[in-house]
N, C-alpha and C positions, 0 to 999 in steps of 0.2 A: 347093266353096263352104264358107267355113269355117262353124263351128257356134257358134263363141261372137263375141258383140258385139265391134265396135273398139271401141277407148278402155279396156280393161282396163290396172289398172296394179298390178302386184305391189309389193305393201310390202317396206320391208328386212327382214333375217332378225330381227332384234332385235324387228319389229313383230309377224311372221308367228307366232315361238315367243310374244309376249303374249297374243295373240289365240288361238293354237291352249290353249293353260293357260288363258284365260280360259273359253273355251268348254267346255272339258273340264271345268273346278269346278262350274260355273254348272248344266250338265247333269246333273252329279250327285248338288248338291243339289237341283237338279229332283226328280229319280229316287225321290230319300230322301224327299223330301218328299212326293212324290206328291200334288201339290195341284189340287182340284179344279176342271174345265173344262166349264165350263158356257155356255151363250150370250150372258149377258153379262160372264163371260172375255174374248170372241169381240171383245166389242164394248169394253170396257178396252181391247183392244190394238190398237186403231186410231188413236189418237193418235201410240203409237209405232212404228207405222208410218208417220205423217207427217214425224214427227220425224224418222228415217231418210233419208225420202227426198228431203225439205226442206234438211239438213243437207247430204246428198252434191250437189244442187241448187247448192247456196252453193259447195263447192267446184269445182265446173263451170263457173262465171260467169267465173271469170276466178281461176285458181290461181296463175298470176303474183302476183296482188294479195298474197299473203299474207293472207286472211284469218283463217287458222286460224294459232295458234301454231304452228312448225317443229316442236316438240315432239309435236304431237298431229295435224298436218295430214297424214300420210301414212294413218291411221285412216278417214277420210273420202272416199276415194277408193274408185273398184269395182275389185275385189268387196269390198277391207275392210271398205266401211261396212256391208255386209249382215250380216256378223261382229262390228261393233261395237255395230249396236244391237240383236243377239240379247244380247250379254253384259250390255248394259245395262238391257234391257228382264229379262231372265233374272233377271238380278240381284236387282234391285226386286222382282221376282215371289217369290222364294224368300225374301227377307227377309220379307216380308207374309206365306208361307205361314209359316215359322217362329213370326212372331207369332201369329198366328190357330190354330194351334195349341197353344200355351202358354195362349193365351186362348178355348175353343171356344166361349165362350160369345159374342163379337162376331163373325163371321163379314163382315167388311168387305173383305174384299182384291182382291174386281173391284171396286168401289168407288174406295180407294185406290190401285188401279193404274191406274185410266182420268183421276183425280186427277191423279196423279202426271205422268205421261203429259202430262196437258194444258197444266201446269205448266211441263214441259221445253220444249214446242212454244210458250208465250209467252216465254220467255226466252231460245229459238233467236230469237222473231222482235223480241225486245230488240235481242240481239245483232246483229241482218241489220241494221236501221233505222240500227244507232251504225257501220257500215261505211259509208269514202267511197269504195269499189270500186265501190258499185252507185249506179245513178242511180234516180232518184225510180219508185216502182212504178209499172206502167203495169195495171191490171189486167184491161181490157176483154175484151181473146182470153179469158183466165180464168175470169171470169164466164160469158162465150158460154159456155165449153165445161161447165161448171155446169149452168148454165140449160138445156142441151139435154139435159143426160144426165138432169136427175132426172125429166122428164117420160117419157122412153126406157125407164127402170128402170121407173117404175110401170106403163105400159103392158103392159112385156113380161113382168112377176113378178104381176099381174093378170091377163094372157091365161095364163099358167102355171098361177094356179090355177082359172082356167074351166074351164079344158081336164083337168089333173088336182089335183084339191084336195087328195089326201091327200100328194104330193109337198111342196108348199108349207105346210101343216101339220104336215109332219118338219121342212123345212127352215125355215120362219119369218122370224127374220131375218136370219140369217147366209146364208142362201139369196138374199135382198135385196142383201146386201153384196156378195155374190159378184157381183152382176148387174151392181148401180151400179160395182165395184170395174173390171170388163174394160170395160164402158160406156164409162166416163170414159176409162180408158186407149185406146181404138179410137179415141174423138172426138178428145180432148185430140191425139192421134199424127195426125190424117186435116188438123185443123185447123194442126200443123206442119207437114206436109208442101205442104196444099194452099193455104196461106194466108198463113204466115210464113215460108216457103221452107227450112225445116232439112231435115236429111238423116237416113235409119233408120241405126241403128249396127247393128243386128240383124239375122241374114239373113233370116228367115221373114219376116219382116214386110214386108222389104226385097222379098222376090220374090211375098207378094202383091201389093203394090202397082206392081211391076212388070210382073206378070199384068193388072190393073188398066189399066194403060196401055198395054196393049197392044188394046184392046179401043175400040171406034168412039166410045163414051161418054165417054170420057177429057177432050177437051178441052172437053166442056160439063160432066160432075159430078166433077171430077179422078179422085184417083187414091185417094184415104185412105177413100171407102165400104165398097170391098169388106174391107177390113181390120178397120172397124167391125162389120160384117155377119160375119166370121168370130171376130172376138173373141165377139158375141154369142153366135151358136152353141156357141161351146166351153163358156162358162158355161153357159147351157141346159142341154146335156149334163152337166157337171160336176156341177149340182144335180141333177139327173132320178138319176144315176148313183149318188150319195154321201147322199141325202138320209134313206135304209134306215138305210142306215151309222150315222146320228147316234142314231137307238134302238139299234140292235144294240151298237156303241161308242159310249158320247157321250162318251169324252175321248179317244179315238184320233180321232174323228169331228170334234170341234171343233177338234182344231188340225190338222187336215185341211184344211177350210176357212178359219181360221184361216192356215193357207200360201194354199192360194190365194186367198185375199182378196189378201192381199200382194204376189202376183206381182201382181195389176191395180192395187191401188191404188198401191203403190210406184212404179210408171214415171208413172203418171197425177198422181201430183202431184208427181212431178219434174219433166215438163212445166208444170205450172201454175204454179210457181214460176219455173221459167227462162220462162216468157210473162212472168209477173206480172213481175220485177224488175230484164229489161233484155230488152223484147222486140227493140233496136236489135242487139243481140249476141245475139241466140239464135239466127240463122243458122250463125253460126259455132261454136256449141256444137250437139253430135250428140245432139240428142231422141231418147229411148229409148221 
């Protein structure tokens, strides 16, 4: 069984050596700058993470179409895009800490980051509305899958802290994030598979859910539960596991979480996006 998702698409070498020099500058004024990650850092970079995975979304819909200039359209594809919006989000981060350092006395730069951020993510969704590639947003499945998961998160990061409070008290809300982040991504992926009929490109996913159907319950609660139920789990564990971590380290700790926020939110709203903006064609694009 292979290990990595279908639909991967390598960039030409011109793109791969941009990307690898970007990454590599971007990381190192990281480094030099050493700017401080704090939880609402955590919570600035969630926008671009939308924006990420909104973006790679658009290019999914239909790459035929040309949406993206030829110039910058290979950028947007997997795994480039994961690449492009570290360098971009990296970017902005290191300019702000630059600043905020020359300036110690304004301290704004989760601030301006989650700004900024939010900024990019209406001007992605300028740009989506002035494309005739897509037809009119449909956005019902989307909402559903909203509407279920935030009640799901509070239940479950509430029963977490009945059970151990001081867990949830390290983690706070980036511990929240993490829940609502694999939440959405279980529903959002249970509700493709079981409702708008797309296909897993991933294999794990792919062969819970095919464990799943193998089981008597299948043709009355389909097949996208048990997936939701083990995405659950792993966050659980994830926070129970890391949540020490965020005192002992809190800037190794927070972009700890900080990644795996990303791993759920990212595929979860690149689902809601291919729901929302042609749920006619989202069969034939592979929900991740």
């Amino acid at each position: 069984m292979p290990l990595l998702p279908s639909g991967l698409v390598v960039p030409p070498l011109a793109y791969l050596l941009g990307l690898l020099v970007g990454t590599v500058t971007v990381t190192a004024f990281l480094l030099a700058l050493g700017p401080r990650v704090q939880q609402r850092h955590v919570l600035a970079l969630v926008p671009w993470m939308v924006v990420g995975a909104s973006a790679h979304a658009l290019y999914q819909i239909d790459p035929a179409a040309g949406v993206y200039p030829d110039v910058v359209e290979p950028l947007f594809g997997a795994p480039a895009v994961y690449v492009t919006t570290f360098v971009a989000t990296g970017g902005v981060w290191a300019v702000l800490s630059f600043l905020s350092n020359v300036n110690p006395s304004e301290n704004t730069v989760a601030r301006d980051l989650g700004a900024i951020g939010t900024i990019a993510l209406l001007g992605l969704g300028v740009f989506a509305s002035q494309q005739d590639a897509f037809v009119a947003a449909r956005p019902l499945w989307s909402a559903i899958g909203i509407v279920i998961t935030v009640p799901v998160t509070v239940g479950v990061y509430f029963g977490m802290a009945y059970l151990t409070t001081e867990v949830v008290a390290r983690a706070r809300l980036v511990g929240g994030l993490v829940i609502f982040a694999h939440a959405l991504d279980g529903i959002t992926t249970a509700i493709g598979i079981d409702v708008i009929g797309t296909t897993e490109r991933s294999p794990l996913p792919r062969a819970i859910m095919d464990l799943a159907g193998s089981l008597p319950i299948a043709e009355t609660v389909g097949v996208g539960w048990l997936f939701v139920v083990v995405k659950l789990a792993i966050a659980i564990a994830i926070v129970y596991a890391f949540a020490e971590y965020l005192e002992d380290e809190p800037v190794r700790g927070n972009l700890v979480f900080a990644l795996i926020i990303a791993l759920g939110l990212g595929p979860a709203v690149n689902n809601l996006v291919l729901f929302a903006l042609r749920e006619s064609a989202v069969a034939a694009v592979v929900a991740g």
